[in-house]
N, C-alpha and C positions, 0 to 999 in steps of 0.2 A: 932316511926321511927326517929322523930327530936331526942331523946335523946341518941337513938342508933349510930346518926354520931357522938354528940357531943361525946361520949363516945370512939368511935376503931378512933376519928380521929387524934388527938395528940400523939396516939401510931403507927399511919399510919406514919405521919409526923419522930415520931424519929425514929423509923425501917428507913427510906429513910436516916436522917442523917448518921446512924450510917453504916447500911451496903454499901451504895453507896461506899464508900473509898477503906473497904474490898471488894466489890466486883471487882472493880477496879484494887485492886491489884493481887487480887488470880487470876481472867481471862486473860487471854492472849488479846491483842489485833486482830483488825479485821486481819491486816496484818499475825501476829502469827499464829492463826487459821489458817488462808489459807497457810500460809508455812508448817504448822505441818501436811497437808493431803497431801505433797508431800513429804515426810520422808520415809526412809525402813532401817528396822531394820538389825544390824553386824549379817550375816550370819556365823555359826562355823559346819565346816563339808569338806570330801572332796572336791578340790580343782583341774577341771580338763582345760586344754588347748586344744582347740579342731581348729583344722583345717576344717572349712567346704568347701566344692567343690560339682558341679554339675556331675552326673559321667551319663555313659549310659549301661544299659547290654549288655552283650553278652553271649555268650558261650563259656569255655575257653577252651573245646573239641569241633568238629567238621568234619564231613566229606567236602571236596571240591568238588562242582560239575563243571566239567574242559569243555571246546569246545576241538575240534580235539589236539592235542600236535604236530602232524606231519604237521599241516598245510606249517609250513616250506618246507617240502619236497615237496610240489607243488607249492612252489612260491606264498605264499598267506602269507602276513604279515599281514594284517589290515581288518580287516571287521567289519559289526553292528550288533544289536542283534536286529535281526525283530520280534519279539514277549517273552513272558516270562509269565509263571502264575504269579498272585498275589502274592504278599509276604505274608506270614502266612498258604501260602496254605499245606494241609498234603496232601505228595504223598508214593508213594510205589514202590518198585522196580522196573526200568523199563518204570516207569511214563513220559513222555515228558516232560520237563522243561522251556527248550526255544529253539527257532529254530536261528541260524545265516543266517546270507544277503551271497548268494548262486552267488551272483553277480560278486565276484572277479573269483570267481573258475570256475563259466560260461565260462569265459572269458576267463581263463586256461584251459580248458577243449576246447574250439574251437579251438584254436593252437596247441592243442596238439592229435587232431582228423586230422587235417590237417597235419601234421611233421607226424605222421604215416601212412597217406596216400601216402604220397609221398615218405616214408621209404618200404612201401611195392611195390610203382611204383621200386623202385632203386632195392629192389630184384631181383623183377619180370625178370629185364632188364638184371641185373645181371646173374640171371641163365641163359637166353636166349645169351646172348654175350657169356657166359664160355661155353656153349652146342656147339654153334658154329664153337670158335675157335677149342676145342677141338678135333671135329668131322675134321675141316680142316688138324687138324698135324696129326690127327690118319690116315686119305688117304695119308697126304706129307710119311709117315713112308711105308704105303703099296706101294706104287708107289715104294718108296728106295729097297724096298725089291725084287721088281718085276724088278728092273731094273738090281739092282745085281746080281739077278738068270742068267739075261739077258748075262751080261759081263763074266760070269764064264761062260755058254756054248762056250761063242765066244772066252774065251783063251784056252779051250779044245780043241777047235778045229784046235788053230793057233798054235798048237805044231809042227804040220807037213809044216806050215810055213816057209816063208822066217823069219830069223832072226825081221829085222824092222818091219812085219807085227805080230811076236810073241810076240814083244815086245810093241806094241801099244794095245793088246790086254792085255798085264798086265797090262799095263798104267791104261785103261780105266775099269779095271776089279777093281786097288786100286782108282779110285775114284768114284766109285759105290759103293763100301765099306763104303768111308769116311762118301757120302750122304746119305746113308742109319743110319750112328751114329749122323749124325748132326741131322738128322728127331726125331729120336728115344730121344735127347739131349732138342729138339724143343718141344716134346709132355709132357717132364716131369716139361721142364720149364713152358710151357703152363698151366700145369694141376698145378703146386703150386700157378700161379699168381689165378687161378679161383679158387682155394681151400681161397685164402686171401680176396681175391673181394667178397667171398662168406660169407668169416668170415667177414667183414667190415660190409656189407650193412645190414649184418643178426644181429650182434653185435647194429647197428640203428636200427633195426625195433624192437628186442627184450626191448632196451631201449624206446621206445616210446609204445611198449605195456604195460611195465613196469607203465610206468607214467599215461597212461590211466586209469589202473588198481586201483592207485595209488587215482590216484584226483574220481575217483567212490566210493572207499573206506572211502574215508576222505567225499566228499560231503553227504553221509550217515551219517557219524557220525558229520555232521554238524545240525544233532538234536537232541538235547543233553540230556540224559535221566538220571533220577535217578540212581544214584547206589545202594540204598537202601532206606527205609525206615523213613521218615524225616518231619521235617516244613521246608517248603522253605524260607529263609531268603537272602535278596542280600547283594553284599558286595558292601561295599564302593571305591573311586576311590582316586586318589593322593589328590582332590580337596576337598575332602570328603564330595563327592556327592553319591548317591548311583546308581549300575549299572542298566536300567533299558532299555526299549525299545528304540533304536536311541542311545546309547550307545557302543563307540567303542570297540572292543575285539581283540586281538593280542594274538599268540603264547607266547610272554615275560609273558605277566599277563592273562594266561587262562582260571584262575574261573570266572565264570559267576552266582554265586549263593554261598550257605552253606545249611549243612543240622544239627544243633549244636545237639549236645547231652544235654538237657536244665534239667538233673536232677546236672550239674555240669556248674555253673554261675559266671561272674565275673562282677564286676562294672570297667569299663573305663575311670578315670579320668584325668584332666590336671590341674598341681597346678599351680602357677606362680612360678617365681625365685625367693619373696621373700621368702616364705613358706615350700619350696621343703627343704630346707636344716633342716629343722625340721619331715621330714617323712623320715621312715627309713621302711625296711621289717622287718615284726612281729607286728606291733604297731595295735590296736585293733579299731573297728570305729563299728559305728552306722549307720545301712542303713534303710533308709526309702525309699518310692515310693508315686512319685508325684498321681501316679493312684490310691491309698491304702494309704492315711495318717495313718490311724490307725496301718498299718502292720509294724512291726519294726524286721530287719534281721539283725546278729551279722555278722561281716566281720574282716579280717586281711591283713595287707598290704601284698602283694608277692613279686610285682617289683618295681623298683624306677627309672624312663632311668637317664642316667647317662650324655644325650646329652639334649639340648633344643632345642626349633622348634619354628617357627614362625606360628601364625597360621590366619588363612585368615580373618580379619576384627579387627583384635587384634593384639594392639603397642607393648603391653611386649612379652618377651620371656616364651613358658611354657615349664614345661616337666610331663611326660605322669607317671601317675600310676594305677599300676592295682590293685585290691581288689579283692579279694575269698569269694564270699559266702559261710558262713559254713553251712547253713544248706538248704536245699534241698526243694522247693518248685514247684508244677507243676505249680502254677500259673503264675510265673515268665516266662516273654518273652522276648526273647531280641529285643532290642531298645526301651525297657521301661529306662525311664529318674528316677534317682537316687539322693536322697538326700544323701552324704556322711559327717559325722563328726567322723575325724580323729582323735584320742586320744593320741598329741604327748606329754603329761607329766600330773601326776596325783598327787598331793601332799598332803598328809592325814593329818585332823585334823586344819585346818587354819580359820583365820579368816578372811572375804571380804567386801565388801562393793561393790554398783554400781559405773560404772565411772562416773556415774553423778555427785557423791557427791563427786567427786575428784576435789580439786583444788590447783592449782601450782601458787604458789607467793616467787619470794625473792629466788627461788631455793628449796624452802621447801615446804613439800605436805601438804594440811590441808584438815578437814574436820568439815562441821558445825555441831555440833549432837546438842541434848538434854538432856538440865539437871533440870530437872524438869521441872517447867513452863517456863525457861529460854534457851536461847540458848548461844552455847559457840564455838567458833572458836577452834578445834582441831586441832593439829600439828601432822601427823603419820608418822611410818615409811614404806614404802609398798613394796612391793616384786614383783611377777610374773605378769602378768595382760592377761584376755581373752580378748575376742570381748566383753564382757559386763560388768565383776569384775573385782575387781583388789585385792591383799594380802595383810596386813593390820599386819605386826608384831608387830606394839607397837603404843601407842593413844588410841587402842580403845578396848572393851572388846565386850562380846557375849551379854551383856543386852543395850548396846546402841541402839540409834536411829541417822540418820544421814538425814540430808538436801539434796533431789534430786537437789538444785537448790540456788542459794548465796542469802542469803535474804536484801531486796530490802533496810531495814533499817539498816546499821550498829551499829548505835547508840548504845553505852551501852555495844556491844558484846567483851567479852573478851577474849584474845587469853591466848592459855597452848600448851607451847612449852615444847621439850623433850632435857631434857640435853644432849649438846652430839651429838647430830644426824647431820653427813653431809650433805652438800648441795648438793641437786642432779642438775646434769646442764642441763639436759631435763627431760620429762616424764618419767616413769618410762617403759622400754620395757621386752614385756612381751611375744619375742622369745624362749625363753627357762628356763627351771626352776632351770640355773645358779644364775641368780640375789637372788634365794631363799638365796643362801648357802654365798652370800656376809657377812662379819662379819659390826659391824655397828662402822665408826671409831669415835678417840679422839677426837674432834672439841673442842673449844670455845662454850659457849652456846650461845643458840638463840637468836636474836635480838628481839627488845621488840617488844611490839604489836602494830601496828598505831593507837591505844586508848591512849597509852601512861601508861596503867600499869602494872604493873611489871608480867612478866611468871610467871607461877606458876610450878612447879618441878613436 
């Protein structure tokens, strides 16, 4: 054993001299190492911009289920909705729905039981006063009649008269006459006023039956039934609340429910103002469902509002768009909550990097990569940028490696700058896939590196 140290230990010893240095050199340092496990490699493939937004379903067919529409016409503007099945409940034609507060129209309905009571007292009286009078000018007309008979005996007879007494009997024979057309003048006048008295009060009572009829009809259809065959789904209010029990209803806005046709879905979205100017209709999106991660639905834009809106616990302005689901799922409910990634530009064939390993100094984008065991300060030129990449036209190739993170020693690290390349005076924005098509201008070259040597070309 003693001879076997003396023998491997002078070869122990120079193995230590000799490779310690080499080993030194060829391994990276403690720091190295842990910077090289935060590295990801220049991505080369397409290259897409994706707008994500929170959207919600719905159905973009639908039947409306309505309370009375004529409420109007009895003087009922405003009421609540005293009861409602549950939402997602399936009904069938016919089904009861929800019932409305019965309350205002009670209350319509007692004044308007009263106005026709007192519309049939006014007939009542009506005929009885027109009977009356009637009956009184139809005697005033016989009396006329009987008295004229009367005067015409008595001027027959005073022909054989003295003159003055022949003549008093014609007197009195033409005003028996007269009285007799004034009666007869009396019963027809009589008989038009009761013919109007009669139209009047009867013209009230028929409108007051009218209105009874009226508010019975409509208080019936104050319980609001299916029209057909459906899931009950409530609609939402100005507040975008959804309508539900103790909830107001008015003639202006009189659905009280939906019944969507759910093989035909749309996603609901609201982008902000800065975004919107980048969704256009047609533009293609990826929908997921917060209740189904794994399920993935192909969508397209349809609408885009053209106004913005303010919307209640939120500073910016948004505006609203909608999304087609293209294909056809029964699973699908509406006001299930929607992951939407909007595909407003797709640029084939590029190469990326993370924005992590983007770094802006001097006006100039750089990026750390790897160059063997070494590390190098690259200068790039970049293009488009997502929510997480950015384009990368010149600097760097598809076999690179690039630093998530500035590494903590700068020591030693030399910069390689790109002849040429303009100073950009912010980050690079990554709005649109203009910036792609920018040509790259004539500059002066790079300023040197804060190491102090020289770009390299």
């Amino acid at each position: 054993m003693q001879q076997l140290r003396k023998r491997w230990l002078p070869l122990l010893i120079a193995a230590l001299v000799i490779g310690g240095p080499i080993a030194w050199y060829k391994w990276p340092s403690t720091a190295s190492a842990a910077e090289a496990l935060l590295s990801a490699p220049v991505k080369q493939g397409n290259f897409k911009v994706l707008v994500t937004t929170t959207g919600e379903l719905r159905a973009s067919k639908f039947v409306q289920v309505s309370g009375p529409a004529q409420a109007m016409s009895v003087n009922v503007y405003q009421t609540k909705i005293s009861s409602i099945v549950p939402e997602g409940s399936v009904v069938k034609e016919g089904d009861v729905i929800a019932e409305l507060d019965r309350g205002p129209l009670a209350t319509r309905l007692n004044d308007v039981t009263l106005n026709l009571q007192k519309a049939q007292a006014d007939f009542t009286t009506a005929q009885l006063d027109s009977a009356l009078n009637l009956a009184q000018s139809r005697e005033d007309v016989r009396t006329a009649e009987y008295t004229l008979e009367e005067k015409k005996l008595l001027k027959e007879q005073a022909k054989y008269e003295a003159p003055t007494i022949k003549r008093q009997a014609e007197i009195d024979y033409e005003k028996a006459q007269r009285a007799l057309d004034q009666s007869k003048r009396n019963l027809d006048t009589k008989t038009k006023q009761a013919v109007a008295k009669m139209s009047s009060v009867g013209a009230d009572l028929g409108r007051q039956q009218n209105q009874l009829k009226n508010i019975q009809d409509v208080m019936g259809s104050f319980t609001v039934k299916a029209p057909g065959p459906g899931m009950v789904i409530y609609v939402r209010e100005w507040n975008g609340k959804k309508k539900g029990v103790g909830s107001q209803w008015s003639p202006w806005d009189p659905t009280v429910a939906t019944l969507p046709d759910l093989l035909h879905m749309e996603s609901d979205t609201y982008v902000n103002e800065v975004d919107v100017r980048k969704i256009a209709a047609g533009q293609k999106v990826q929908i997921s469902l917060d209740a189904d991660a794994s399920k993935k639905l192909e969508g397209t834009v349809t609408h885009v509002a053209n106004v913005g809106e303010q919307k209640p616990n939120q500073d910016s302005k948004v505006f609203e768009v909608k999304i087609d689901v293209m294909q056809a799922d029964t699973t699908l409910r509406p006001g299930m909550t929607t992951a939407n990634a909007i595909e407003t530009a797709s640029i084939p064939n590029v190469l990326s990097i993370p924005l992590e390993a983007l770094v802006n100094e001097g006006g100039y984008a750089y990026a750390y990569k790897k160059d063997g065991s070494h590390i190098v300060k690259q200068m790039i030129e970049t293009g488009t940028m997502n929510d997480n990449e950015i384009i990368v036209r010149r600097g760097l190739t598809k076999d690179d490696h690039v630093l998530l993170s500035v590494p903590t020693d700068k020591t030693g690290i030399k910069t390689i700058a790109i002849p040429g390349l303009k100073p950009i005076s912010a980050p690079t924005s990554g709005d649109t896939a203009k910036s792609v098509a920018l040509p790259a201008a004539k500059t002066p070259a790079a300023p040197a590196s804060p190491t102090g040597t020289k770009p390299k070309g």
